[in-house]
C-alpha positions as CSV (number, residue, x, y, z in Angstrom):
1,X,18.0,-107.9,110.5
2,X,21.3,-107.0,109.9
3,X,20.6,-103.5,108.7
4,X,19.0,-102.5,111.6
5,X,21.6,-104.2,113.9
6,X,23.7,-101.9,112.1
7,X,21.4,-98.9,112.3
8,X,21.0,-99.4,116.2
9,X,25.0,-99.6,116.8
10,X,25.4,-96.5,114.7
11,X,22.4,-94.6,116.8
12,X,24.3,-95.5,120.3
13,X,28.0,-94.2,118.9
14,X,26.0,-91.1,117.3
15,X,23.8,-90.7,120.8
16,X,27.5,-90.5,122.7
17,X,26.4,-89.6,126.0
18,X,30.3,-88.0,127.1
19,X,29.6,-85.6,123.3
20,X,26.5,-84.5,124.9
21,X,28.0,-84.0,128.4
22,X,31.3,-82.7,127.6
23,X,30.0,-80.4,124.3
24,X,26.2,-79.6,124.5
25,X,24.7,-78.3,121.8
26,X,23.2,-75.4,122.6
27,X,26.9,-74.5,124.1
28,X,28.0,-74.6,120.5
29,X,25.1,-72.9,119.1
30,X,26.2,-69.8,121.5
31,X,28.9,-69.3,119.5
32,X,27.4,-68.2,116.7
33,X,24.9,-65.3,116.0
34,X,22.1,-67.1,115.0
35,X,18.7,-64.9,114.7
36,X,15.2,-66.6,114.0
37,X,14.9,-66.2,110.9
38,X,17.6,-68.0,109.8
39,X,18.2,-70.8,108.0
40,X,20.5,-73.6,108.6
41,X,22.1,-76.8,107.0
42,X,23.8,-79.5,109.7
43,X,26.1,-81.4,107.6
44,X,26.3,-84.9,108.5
45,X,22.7,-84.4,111.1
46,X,23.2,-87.8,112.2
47,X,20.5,-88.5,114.9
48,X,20.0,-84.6,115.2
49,X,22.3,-83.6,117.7
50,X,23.0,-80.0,116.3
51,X,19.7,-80.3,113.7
52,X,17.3,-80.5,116.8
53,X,18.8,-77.7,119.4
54,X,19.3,-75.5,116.2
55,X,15.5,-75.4,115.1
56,X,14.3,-74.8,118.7
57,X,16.3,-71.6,118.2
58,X,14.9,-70.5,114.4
59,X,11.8,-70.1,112.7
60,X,13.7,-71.0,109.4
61,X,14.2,-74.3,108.4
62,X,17.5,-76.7,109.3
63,X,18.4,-78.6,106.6
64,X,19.5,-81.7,108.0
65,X,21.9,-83.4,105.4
66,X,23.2,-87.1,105.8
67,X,23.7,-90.0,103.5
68,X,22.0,-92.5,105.4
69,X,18.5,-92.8,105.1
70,X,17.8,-94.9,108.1
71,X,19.5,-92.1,110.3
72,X,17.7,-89.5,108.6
73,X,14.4,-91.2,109.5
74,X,15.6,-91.7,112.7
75,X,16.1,-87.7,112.6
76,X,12.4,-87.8,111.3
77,X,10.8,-89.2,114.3
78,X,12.6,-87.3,117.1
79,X,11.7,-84.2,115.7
80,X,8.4,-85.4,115.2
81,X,8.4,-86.7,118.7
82,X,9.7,-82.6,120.1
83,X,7.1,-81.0,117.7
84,X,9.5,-79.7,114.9
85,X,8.2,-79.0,111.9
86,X,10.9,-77.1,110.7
87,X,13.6,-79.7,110.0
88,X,13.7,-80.9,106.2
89,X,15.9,-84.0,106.0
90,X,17.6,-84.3,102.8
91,X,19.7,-87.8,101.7
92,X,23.4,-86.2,99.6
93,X,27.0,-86.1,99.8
94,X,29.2,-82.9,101.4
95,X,30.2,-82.9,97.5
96,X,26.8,-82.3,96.5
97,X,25.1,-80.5,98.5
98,X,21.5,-80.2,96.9
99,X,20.7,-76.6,98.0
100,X,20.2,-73.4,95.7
101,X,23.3,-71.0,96.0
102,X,23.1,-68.1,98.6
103,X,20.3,-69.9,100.5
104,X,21.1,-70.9,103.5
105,X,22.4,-68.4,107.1
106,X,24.8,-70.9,109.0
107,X,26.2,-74.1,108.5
108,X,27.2,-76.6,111.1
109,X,29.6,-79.3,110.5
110,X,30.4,-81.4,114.1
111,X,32.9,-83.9,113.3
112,X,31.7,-84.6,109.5
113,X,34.6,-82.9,107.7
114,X,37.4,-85.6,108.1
115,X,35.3,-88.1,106.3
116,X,35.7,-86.3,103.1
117,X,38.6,-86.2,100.2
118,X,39.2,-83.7,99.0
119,X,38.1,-81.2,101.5
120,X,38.2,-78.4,99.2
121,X,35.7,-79.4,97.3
122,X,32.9,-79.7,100.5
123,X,34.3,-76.5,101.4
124,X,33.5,-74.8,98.2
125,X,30.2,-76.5,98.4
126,X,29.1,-75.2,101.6
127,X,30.8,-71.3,100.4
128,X,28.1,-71.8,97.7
129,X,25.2,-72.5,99.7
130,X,26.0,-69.8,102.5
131,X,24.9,-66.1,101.9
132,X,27.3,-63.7,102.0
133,X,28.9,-63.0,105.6
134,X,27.2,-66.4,106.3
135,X,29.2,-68.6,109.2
136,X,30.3,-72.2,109.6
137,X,31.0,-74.1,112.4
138,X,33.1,-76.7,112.4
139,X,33.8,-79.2,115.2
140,X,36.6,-82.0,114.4
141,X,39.1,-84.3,116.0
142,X,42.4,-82.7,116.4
143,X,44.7,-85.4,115.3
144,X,47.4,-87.1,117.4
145,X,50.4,-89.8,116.3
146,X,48.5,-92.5,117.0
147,X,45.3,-91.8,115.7
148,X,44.2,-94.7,113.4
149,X,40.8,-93.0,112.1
150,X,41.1,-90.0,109.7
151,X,41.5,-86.7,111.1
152,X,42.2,-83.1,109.7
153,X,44.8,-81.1,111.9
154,X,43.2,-77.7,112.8
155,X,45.8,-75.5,110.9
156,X,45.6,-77.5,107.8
157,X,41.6,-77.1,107.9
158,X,42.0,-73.4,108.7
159,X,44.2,-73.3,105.4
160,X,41.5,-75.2,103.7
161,X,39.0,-72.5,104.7
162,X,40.6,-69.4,103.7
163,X,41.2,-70.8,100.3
164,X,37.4,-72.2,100.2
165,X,37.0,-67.9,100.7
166,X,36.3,-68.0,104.6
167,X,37.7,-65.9,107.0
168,X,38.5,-67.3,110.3
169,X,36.3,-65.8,113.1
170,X,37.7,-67.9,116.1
171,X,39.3,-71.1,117.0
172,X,38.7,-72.7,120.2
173,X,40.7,-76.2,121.6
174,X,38.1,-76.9,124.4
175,X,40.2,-79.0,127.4
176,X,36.9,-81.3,127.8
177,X,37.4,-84.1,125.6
178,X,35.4,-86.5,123.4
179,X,35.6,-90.1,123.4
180,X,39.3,-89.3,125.0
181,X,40.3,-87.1,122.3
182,X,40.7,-83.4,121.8
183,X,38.7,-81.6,119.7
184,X,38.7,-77.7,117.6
185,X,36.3,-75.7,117.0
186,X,36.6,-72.9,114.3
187,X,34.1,-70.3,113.5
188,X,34.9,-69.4,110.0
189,X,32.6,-66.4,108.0
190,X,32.0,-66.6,104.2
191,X,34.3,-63.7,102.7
192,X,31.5,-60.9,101.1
């Protein structure tokens, strides 16, 4: 019981309806230029808010990666629910991302990146997995004094990229907020 108390909470702070009002997905998809025959890993796919919007747009696969299995099965049944059979869930770590080098177009990472220390290491990880020129986007919290969770402050991050070997495409500070905070958005290409 307490499992899937747990399971629902996390489903209702993952299905934020002010994320999907103030940042729709397929607003941040735009910024990239994804073709159909791409494929794509979601880092941290949650409930599928990027996964699901992404493989509407491809006739590759999204990998959907997330560590916990109940919100990958979740993941499971609304794609099964829209008629996607191009999602692949797969259960790892940002540190360990089980994917063959050079495999996959675009990667999306929508507030996932703060959770892990050192960031270097996901971010050499995710360089490994992209082809050459291949993009990442990266949505996070910009942080403020008081902010008690952890957060990554967008210059530190872009610093973080360009020694992972990306180069920075854009960076965007929206005005609409999330849960009343401010958010980045940096487009960073794989250096080839």
């Amino acid at each position: 019981m307490y499992e899937s108390d747990k399971l629902t909470r996390k489903i209702n702070i993952l299905e934020n309806a002010d994320r999907k009002n103030n940042f729709p997905a397929e607003d941040l998809l735009k910024l990239l230029p994804i073709k159909r025959s791409d494929n794509i890993l979601d880092l941290g796919a949650g409930t599928g808010y990027l996964a699901l919007p992404a493989a509407k747009q491809i006739d590759g696969i999204v990998y959907a990666l997330d560590l916990d299995v109940g919100i990958l099965t979740y993941l499971e049944s609304k794609a099964k629910k829209e008629k996607l059979d191009n999602i692949k869930t797969i259960k790892g770590s940002f540190e360990n991302i089980p994917l063959e080098d050079n495999t996959i177009d675009i990667a999306l990472a929508s507030i996932a990146l703060h959770e892990v220390n050192p960031l270097s290491n996901t971010l050499k990880q995710i360089n490994r997995v992209l082809i050459e020129k291949g993009y990442l986007l990266c949505v996070e919290f910009e942080p403020k004094e008081a902010s008690v969770s952890p957060r990554v402050h967008s210059s530190v991050m872009e610093q973080e990229l360009l020694s992972a070997g990306f180069d920075i495409k854009e960076k965007i500070f929206p005005t609409n907020k999330v849960a009343n905070e401010a958010l980045y958005i940096i487009i960073a290409q794989k250096q080839g």
